[in-house]
C-alpha positions, 0 to 999 in steps of 0.5 A, spaced: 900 370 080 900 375 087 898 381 086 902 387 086 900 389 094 901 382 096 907 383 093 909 389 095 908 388 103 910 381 104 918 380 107 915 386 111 918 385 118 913 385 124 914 389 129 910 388 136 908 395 140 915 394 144 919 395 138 921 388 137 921 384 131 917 378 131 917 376 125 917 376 117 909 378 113 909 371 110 901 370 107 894 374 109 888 371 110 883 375 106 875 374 107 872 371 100 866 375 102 868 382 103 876 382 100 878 384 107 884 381 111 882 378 116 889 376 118 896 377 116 901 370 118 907 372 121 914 367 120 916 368 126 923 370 128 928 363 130 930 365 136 921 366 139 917 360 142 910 360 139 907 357 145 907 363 149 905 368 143 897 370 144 895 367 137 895 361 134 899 357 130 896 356 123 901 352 118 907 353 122 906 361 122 903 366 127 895 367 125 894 375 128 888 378 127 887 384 122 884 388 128 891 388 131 895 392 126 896 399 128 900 401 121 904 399 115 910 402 113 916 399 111 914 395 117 908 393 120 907 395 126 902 391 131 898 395 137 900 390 142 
């Protein structure tokens, strides 16, 4: 069962720094280790080619480093 803050920012829209939408917050990855995120994965908008996207593609969704994150609101705002 998901936790109450899985679900609370899934379906969040993720905005890069120029205010474009890439996508919708699908999945996290989280260190077993330390309960950090390490990664938030990201469906990417229809209309962007994930081969020109800086991050690599893990089961059909955009893997972006946690380090890459500036702010979560109602959106999740990238720092690039």
């Amino acid at each position: 069962m998901p936790s109450t803050f899985s679900m609370e920012i899934l379906r969040r829209k993720v905005i890069d720094i120029a205010g474009e939408v890439l996508g919708t917050l699908a999945d996290f990855t989280i260190d077993s280790s330390t309960g950090n995120i390490v990664a938030i994965l990201v469906a990417l908008e229809p209309d962007l080619d994930p081969t020109v996207l800086p991050w690599p593609i893990e089961d059909g969704l955009i893997s972006i480093p946690a380090d890459e994150i500036d702010k979560i609101g109602k959106s999740v705002q990238l720092s690039r």
